[in-house]
N, C-alpha and C positions, 0 to 999 in steps of 0.2 A: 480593291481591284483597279486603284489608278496606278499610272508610270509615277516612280521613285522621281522626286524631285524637292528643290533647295525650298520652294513655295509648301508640298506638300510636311518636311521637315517641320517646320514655321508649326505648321496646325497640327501633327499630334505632338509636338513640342508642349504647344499650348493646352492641348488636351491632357496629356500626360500632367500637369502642374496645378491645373483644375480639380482632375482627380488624387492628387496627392501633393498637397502647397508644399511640405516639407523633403522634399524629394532632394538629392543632393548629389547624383550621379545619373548617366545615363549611358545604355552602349548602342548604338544606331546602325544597325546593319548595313549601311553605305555611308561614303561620305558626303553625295550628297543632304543625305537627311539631317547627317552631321552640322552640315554648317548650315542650314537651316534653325535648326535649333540653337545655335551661336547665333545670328542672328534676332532670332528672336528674344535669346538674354538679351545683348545688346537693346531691343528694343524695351525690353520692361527693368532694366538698368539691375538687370541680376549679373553679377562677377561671378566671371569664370577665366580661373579655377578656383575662386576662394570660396564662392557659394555654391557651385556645383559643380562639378565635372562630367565635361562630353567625350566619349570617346569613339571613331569613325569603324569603317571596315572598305578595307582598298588601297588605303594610303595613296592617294592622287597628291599631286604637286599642288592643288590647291589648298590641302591642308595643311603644311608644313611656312604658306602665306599669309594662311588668316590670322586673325586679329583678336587674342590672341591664338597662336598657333592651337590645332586639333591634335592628340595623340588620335592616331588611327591604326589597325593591325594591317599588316603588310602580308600578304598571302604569294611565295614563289610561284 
């Protein structure tokens, strides 16, 4: 029951990898959560997309920036 954000991302990022280390894909109902969770590989030096793959929902301009870029679905 909190607002969608790049911080809350981060933590079920983490939670989600806790519960299943093996995990190898994700789909993140916004893009904020998305790049949250890039970030938080970035921080425990998991490669993406060769160890997992994030994928967003909204396609904002900041995904097509990040580092490496996010696929995200694009909704007309």
């Amino acid at each position: 029951p909190v607002p969608s954000s790049v911080t809350l991302g981060r933590e079920l990022f983490r939670d989600a990898l806790a519960k299943m280390p093996t995990l190898d894909g994700i789909f993140c109902n916004n893009d904020d959560i998305a790049l949250g969770a890039l970030f938080e590989c970035h921080r425990a030096s998991i490669a993406v997309p060769k160890t997992i793959g994030i994928t967003g929902f909204n396609d904002l301009d900041m995904m097509e920036v990040a580092f490496p870029s996010v696929t995200s679905v694009r909704t007309p």
